[in-house]
C-alpha positions as CSV (number, residue, x, y, z in Angstrom):
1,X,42.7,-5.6,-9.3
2,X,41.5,-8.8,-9.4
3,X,43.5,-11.8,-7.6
4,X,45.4,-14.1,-8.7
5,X,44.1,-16.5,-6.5
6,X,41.0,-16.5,-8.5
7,X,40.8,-20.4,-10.1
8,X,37.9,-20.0,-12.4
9,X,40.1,-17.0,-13.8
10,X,42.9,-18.5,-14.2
11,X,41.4,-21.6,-15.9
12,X,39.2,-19.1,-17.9
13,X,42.3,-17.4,-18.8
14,X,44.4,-20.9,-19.2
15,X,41.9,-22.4,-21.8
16,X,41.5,-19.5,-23.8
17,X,45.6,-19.3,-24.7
18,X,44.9,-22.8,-25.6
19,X,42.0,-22.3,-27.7
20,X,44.1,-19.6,-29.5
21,X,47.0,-21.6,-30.1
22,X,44.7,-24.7,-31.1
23,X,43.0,-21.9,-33.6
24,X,46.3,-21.5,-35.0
25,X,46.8,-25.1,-36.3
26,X,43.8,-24.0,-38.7
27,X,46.1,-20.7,-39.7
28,X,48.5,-23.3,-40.9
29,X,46.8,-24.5,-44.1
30,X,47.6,-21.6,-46.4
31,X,51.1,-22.8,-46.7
32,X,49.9,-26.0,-48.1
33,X,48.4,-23.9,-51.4
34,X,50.6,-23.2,-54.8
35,X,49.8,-19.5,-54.8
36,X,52.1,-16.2,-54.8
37,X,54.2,-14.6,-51.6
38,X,51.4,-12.0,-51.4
39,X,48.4,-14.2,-51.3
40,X,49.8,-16.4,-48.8
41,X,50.6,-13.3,-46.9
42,X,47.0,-11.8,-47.2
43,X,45.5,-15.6,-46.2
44,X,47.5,-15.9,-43.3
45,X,46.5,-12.1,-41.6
46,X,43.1,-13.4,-42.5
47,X,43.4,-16.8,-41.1
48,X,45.1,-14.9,-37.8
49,X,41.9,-12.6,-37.4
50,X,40.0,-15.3,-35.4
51,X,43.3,-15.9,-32.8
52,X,44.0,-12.4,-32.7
53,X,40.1,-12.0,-31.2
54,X,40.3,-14.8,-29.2
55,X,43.4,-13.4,-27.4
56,X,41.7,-9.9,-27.1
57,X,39.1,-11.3,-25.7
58,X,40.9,-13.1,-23.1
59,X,42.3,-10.0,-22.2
60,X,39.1,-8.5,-21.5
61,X,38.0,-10.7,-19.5
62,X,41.2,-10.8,-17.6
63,X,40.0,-6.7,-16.7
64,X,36.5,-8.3,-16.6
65,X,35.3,-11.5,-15.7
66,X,31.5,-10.7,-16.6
67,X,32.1,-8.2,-19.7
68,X,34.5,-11.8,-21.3
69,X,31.8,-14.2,-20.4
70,X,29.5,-11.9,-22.3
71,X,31.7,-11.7,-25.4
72,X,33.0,-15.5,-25.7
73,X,28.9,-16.3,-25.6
74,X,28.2,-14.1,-28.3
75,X,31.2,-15.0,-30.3
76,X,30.4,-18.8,-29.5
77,X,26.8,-18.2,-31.1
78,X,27.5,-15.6,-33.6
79,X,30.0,-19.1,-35.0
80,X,26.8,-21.2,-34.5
81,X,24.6,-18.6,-36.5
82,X,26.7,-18.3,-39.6
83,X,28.0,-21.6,-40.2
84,X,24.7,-23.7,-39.3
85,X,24.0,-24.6,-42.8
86,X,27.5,-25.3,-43.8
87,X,29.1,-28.1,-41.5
88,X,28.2,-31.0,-39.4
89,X,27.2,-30.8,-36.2
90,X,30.2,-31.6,-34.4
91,X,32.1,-28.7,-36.2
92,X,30.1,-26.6,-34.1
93,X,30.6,-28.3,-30.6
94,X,34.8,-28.6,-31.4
95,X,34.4,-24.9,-32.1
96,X,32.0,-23.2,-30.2
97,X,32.0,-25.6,-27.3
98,X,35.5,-24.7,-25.7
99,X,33.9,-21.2,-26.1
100,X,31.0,-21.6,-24.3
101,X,32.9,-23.2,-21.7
102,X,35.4,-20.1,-21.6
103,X,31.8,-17.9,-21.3
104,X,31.3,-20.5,-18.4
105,X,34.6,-19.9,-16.7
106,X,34.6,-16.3,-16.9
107,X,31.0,-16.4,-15.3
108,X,32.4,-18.3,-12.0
109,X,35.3,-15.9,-11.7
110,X,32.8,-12.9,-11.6
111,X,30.8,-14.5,-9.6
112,X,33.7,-15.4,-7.1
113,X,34.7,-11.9,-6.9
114,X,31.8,-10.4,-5.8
């Protein structure tokens, strides 16, 4: 088991609930649409997918550190990847920085284990 003590875990860990919860602000905007009970209902589970992976994710990386730093890297550039043509550039760093920084966190913790 992996200790508690562990700082870069626990900020790894710490950031990624906050990410998560930030990524639910952006969950929010279906309820701003005039559209039925159902389609709100189906845009909100899809709007949760991202949150819901996030929060897997941090549970991952909870087990382990190198296996989460792995994932939040890919996730971070899979983002970059798909949506490259379609926003600005800061869209990117707002959304794929805090998870590069996660990758980065979870990449000290598994290197203050060993």
């Amino acid at each position: 088991m992996i200790s508690s003590k562990n700082k870069w875990l626990q900020a790894a860990i710490s950031i990624g609930i906050l990410y998560a919860l930030a990524l639910l602000v952006f969950a929010a905007d279906v309820f701003s649409k005039e559209q039925s009970i159902s389609q709100t209902v189906s845009d909100l589970f899809l709007h949760l997918i991202p949150t819901a992976l996030v929060l897997l994710f941090v549970v991952v990386g909870y087990k382990k550190p190198l296996i989460g730093a792995i994932i939040f890297a890919i996730y971070a550039v899979a983002y970059i990847i798909t949506g490259w043509s379609n926003m600005h550039w800061s869209a990117h760093v707002l959304i794929a920085g805090p998870l590069l920084a996660i990758s980065f966190l979870y990449v000290m913790a598994y290197k203050s284990i060993k």
